[in-house]
C-alpha positions in Angstrom: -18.2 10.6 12.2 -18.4 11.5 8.4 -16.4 9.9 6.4 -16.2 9.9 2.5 -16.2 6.4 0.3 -13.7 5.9 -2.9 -15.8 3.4 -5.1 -15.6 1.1 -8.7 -18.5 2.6 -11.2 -20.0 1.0 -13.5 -17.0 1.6 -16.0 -15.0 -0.4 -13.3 -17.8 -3.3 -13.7 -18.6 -1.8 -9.8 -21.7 -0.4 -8.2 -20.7 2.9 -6.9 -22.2 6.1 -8.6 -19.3 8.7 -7.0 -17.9 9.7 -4.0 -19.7 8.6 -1.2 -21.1 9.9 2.1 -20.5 7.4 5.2 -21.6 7.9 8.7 -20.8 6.4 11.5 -22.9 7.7 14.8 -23.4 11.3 14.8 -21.3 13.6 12.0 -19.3 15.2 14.4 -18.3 12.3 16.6 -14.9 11.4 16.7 -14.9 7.8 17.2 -16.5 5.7 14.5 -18.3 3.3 16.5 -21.8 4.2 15.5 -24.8 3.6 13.6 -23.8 3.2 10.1 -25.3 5.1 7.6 -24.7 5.3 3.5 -26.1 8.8 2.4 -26.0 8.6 -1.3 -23.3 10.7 -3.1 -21.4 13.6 -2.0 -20.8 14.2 -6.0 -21.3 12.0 -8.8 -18.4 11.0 -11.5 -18.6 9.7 -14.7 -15.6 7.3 -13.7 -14.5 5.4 -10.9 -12.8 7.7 -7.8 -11.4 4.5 -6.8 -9.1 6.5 -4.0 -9.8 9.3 -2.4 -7.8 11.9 -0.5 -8.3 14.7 1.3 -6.4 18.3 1.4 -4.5 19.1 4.8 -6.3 22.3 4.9 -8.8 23.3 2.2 -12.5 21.9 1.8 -10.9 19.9 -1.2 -11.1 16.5 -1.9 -8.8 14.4 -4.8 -9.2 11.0 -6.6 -7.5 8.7 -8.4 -10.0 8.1 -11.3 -8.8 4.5 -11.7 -10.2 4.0 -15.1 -10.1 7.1 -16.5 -5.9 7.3 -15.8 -6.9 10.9 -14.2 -6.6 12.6 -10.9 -9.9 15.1 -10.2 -10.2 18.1 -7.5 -13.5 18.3 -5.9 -14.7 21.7 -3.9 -16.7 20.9 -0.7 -19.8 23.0 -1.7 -21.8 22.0 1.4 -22.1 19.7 4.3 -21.9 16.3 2.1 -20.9 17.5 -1.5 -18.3 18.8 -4.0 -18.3 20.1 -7.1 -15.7 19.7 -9.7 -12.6 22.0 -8.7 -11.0 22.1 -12.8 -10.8 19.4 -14.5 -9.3 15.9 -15.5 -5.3 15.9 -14.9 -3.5 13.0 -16.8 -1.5 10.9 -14.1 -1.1 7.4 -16.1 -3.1 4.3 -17.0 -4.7 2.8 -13.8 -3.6 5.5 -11.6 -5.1 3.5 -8.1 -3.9 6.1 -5.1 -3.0 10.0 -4.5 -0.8 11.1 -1.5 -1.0 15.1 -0.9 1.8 16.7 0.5 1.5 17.9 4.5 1.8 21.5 3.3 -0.8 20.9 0.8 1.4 22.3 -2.1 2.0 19.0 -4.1 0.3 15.8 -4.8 2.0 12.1 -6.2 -0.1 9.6 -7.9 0.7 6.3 -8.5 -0.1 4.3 -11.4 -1.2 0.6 -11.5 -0.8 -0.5 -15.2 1.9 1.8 -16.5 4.3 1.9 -13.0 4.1 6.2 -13.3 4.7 8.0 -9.9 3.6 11.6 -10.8 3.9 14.8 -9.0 1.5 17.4 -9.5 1.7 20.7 -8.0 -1.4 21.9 -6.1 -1.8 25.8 -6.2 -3.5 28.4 -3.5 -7.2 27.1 -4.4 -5.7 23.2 -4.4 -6.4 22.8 -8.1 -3.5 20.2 -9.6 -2.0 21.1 -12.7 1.6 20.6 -14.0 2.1 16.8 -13.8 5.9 15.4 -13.6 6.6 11.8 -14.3 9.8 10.4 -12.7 12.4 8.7 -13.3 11.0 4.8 -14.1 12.1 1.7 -12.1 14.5 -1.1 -12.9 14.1 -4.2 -11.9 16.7 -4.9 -9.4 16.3 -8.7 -10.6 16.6 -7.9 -14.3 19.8 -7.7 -16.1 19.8 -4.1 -16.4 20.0 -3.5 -12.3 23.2 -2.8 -10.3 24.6 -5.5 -7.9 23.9 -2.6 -4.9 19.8 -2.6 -5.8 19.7 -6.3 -4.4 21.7 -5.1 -0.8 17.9 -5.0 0.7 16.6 -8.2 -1.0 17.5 -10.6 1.8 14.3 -13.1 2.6 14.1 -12.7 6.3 11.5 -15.1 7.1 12.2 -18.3 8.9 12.3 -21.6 7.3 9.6 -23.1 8.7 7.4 -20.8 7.2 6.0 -23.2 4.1 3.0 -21.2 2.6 2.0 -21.9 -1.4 1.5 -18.7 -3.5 4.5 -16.4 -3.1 6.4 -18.9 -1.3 10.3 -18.0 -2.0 12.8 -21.1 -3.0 15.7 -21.3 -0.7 17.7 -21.6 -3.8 16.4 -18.1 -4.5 17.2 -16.8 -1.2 20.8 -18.3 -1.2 21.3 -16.5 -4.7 20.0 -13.2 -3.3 22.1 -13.4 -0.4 25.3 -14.4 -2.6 24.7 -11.4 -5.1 24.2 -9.0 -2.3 27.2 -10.4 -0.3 29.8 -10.0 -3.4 28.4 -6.5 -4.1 29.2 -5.7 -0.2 32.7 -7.1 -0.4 33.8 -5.3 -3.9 35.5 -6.3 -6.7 38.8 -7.8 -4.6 36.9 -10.5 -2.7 33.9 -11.0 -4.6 35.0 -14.1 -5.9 35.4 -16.2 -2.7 31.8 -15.7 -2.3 29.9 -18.8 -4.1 27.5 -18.3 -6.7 24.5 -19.8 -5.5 22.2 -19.4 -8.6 18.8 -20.1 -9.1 19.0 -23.1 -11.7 16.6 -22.1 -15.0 13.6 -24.1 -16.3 14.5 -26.7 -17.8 17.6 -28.2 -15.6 17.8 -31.5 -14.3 18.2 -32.6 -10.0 16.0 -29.2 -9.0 12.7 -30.1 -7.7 12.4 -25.9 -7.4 9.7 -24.3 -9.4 11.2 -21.5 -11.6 11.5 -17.9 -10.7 9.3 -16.0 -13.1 10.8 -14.8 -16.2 12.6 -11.3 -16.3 10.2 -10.2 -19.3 7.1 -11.0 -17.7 8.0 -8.3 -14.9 6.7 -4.9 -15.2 6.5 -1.9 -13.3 3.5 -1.8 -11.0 3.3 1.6 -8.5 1.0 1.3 -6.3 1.4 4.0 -3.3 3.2 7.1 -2.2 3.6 7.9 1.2 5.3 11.1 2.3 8.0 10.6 5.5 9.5 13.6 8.0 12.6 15.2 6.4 10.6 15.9 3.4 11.4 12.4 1.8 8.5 10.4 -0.4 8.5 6.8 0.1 7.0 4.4 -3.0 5.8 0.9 -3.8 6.2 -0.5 -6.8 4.2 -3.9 -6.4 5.2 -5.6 -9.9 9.4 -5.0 -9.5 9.2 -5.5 -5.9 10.9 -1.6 -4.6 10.6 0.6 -2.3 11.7 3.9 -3.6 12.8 6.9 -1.6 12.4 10.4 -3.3 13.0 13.9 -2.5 10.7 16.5 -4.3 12.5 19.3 -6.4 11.0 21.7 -8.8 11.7 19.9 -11.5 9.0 16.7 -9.9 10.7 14.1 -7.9 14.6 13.1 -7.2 15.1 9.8 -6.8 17.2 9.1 -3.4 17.6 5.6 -3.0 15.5 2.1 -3.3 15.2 -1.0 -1.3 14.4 -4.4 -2.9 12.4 -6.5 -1.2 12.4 -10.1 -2.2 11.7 -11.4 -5.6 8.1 -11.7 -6.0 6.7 -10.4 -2.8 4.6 -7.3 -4.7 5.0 -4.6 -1.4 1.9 -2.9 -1.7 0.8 -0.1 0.8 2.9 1.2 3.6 2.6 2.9 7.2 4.8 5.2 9.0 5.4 4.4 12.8 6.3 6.8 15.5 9.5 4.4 15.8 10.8 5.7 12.5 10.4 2.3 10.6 8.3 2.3 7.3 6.1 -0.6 7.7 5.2 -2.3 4.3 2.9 -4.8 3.8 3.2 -7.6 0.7 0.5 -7.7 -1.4 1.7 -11.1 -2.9 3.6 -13.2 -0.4 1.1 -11.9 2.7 3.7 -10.3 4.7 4.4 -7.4 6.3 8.6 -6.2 5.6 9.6 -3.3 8.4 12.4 -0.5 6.7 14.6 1.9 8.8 17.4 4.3 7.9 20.6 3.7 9.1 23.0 6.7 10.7 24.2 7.4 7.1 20.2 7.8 6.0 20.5 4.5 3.8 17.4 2.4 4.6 17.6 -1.4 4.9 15.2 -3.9 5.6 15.4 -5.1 9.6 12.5 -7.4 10.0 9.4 -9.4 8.3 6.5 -11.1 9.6 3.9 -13.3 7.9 0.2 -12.5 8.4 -0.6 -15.5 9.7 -0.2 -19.7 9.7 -3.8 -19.6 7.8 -3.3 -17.4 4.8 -4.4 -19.4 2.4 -2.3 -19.9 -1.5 -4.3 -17.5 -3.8 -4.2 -14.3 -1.3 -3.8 -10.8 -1.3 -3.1 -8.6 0.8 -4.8 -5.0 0.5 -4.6 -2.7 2.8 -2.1 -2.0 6.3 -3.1 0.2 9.3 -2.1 0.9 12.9 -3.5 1.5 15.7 -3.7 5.1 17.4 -0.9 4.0 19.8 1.3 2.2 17.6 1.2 -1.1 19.3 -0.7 -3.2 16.5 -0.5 -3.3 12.5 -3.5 -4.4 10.8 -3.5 -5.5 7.4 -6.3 -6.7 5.3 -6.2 -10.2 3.2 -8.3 -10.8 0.2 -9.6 -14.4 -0.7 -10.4 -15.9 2.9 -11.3 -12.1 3.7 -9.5 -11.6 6.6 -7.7 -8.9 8.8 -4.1 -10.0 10.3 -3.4 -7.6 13.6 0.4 -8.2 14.1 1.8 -6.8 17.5 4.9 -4.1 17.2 7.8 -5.1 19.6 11.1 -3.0 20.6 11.7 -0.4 19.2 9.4 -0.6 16.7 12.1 -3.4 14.6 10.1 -6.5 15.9 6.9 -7.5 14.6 5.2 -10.7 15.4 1.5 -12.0 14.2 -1.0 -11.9 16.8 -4.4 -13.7 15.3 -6.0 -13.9 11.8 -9.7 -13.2 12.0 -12.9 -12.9 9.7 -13.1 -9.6 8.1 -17.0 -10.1 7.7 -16.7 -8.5 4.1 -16.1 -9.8 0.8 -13.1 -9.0 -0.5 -11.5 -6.5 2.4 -10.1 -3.6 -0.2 -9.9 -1.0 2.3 -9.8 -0.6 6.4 -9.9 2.5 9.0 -8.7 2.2 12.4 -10.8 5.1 14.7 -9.6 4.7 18.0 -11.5 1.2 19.3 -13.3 0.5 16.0 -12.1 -1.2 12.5 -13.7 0.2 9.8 -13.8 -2.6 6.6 -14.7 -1.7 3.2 -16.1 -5.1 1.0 -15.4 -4.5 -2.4 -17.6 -7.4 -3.4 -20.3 -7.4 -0.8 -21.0 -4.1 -1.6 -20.9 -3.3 2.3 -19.0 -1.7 5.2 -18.6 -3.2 8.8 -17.3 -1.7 11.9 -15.6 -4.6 14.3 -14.3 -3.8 17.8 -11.0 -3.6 18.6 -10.3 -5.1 21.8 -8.1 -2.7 23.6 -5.5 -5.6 25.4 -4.6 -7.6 23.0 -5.2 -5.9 19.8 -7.3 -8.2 18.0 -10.9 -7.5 16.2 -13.7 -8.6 17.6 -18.0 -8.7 17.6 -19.0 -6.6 14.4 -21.1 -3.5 15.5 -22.8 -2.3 12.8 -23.4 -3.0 8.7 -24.3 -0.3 6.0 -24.6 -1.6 2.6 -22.3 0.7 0.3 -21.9 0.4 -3.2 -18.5 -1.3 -4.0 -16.6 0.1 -1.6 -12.8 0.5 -2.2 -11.9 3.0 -0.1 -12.3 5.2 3.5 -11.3 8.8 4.5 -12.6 10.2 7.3 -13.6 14.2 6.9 -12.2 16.8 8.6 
């Protein structure tokens, strides 16, 4: 299997050179549980292609040039390289992912530093051009946000659940709940719902730390994903959304948002053959799981942890699935490890199933091929494969190591 490696250059304080050529076993396999092999640059970049994806039906590849706040088109020009397809097309500062649209005609990037989501459109040859920025977020904890954005915002997790970094007071969840409640009941019964507020820094009898201040939130997008029915789902990792889009001519129309609770930083999602979005936490290690109700509103349903062990200083990166839909996987940074969590129902249930050793530094990036993990160290400068075992979901002996120039991210060729 070929596959093609996203990667932080030099500019990025990283290793990598370009876009990368990975193999695992034979090119043209279509399991990944080979022989790894790094064969040196499919095309070199004077920045850092820290994503990479791939064109539903032309030889072209597109990155996220992370440092550069760019998105680049690359033409396949042989078997493993490209060659610039135009050039540089302004997204936003940190721009850290590109989603191209299943009919190949549009592309959304989604920008780290500033919080831009960005269409482009992609024309006949799959050159971008005509970048739309839309609409900004609002903090649905900030004074400026409606009473409705906080309907989703609910902290779902049991009590007992007692980890350190992105650990939610129940005073905060109380005060979620209560703002959501009176925004549900309108303006005639609002008031017999109590307050419940967080108290501020500062107040005596609270032994709860205080929420972080409204100013030092900003708007951090971090993905697009793009669902059936022609909607565009979006993470914003610093104001803690989910935003739903439709695309127009005019770029993107902004449908609806779901807030996840204060402080979680939802990071990357999956779609699921169930219909729920699952969306994994970057900050509170935790995986949410979205659906839309009959009317098409989406909701939160469900939320799992990654596991008991996490450890306070975390991060969680990246969230896969397996090809039948049975098991999430989601990477965690800072005791490098991979949490598979078993899907339950119909598809609203999730519970953790083990925490394991990624065998990486710093997991950035995963691939699930069928019965092998794919993990991409950002800081090892290496990739592993790890076998899945096929019962109970869980990762297993590694198989194989390649060194690869900081690694940050996989996309298998077509």
């Amino acid at each position: 299997m070929k596959l093609w490696t996203g990667g932080y250059t030099a500019r990025s304080d990283g290793n990598a050179t370009g876009i990368g050529v990975l193999l695992a076993g034979d090119p043209d396999d279509g399991s990944a549980g080979g022989q790894l092999a790094f064969a040196g640059d499919a095309v070199v970049t004077d920045g850092s292609p820290s994503w990479v994806s791939i064109h539903p039906a032309l030889e072209v590849v597109y990155a996220a040039m992370e440092d550069a706040g760019t998105v680049r088109a690359f033409q396949r020009t042989g078997e493993s390289s490209f060659a610039p397809l135009g050039g540089p097309v302004e997204a936003g500062s940190a721009v850290c992912h590109v989603a191209v649209a299943p009919d190949g005609g549009s592309l959304v990037a989604s920008c780290w530093n500033d919080g831009r989501v960005v269409r482009m459109r992609l024309d006949a040859a799959g050159m971008p051009s005509a970048p739309v920025i839309a609409a900004a977020a609002v903090d649905p904890y900030g004074p400026d946000a409606a009473p409705s954005d906080l309907l989703g915002a609910v902290d779902l997790r049991p009590r007992a659940d007692t980890r350190g970094a992105g650990e939610f007071s129940g005073a905060a969840d109380l005060a979620d709940a209560a703002r959501a409640l009176r925004a549900a009941a309108g303006a005639e019964f609002a008031h017999l719902i109590p307050e419940h507020e967080v108290p501020v820094s500062g107040e005596e009898d609270s032994d709860e730390p205080a929420l972080e201040d409204a100013a030092s939130r900003v708007s951090r997008a971090h993905q697009a994903i793009f669902l059936p029915d022609d909607l565009v789902a979006t993470t914003d990792m610093g104001l803690d959304l989910v935003r739903f889009w439709r695309a127009t001519a005019d770029g993107l129309r902004a449908v609806q948002q779901v807030a996840l609770p204060r402080g979680s930083g939802p990071r990357h999602m999956v779609w699921h053959p169930s219909g729920h979005l699952y969306v994994v936490a970057e900050l509170s290690c935790e995986v949410f799981a979205l659906a839309a109700e009959a009317s098409g509103a989406w909701r939160i349903v469900t939320a799992a942890v990654l596991g008991a062990q996490t450890l306070a200083g975390d991060t969680a990166a990246e969230l896969s699935m397996s090809r039948d839909g049975a098991f999430l996987y989601a990477g965690v940074r800072g005791s490098n490890t991979i949490s598979t969590l078993r899907v339950r129902g119909a598809g609203d249930a999730l519970s953790p199933v083990a925490l394991v050793d990624a065998e990486v530094d710093w997991p950035r990036h995963h691939l699930v091929v069928r019965d092998t993990i794919l993990i991409a160290g950002q800081h090892s400068d290496d990739v592993v494969s790890l076998t899945l075992d096929q019962r109970t979901g869980v990762p297993s002996r590694v198989r194989h190591r390649i060194d690869v120039p900081s690694p940050t991210c996989l996309a298998a060729a077509r």
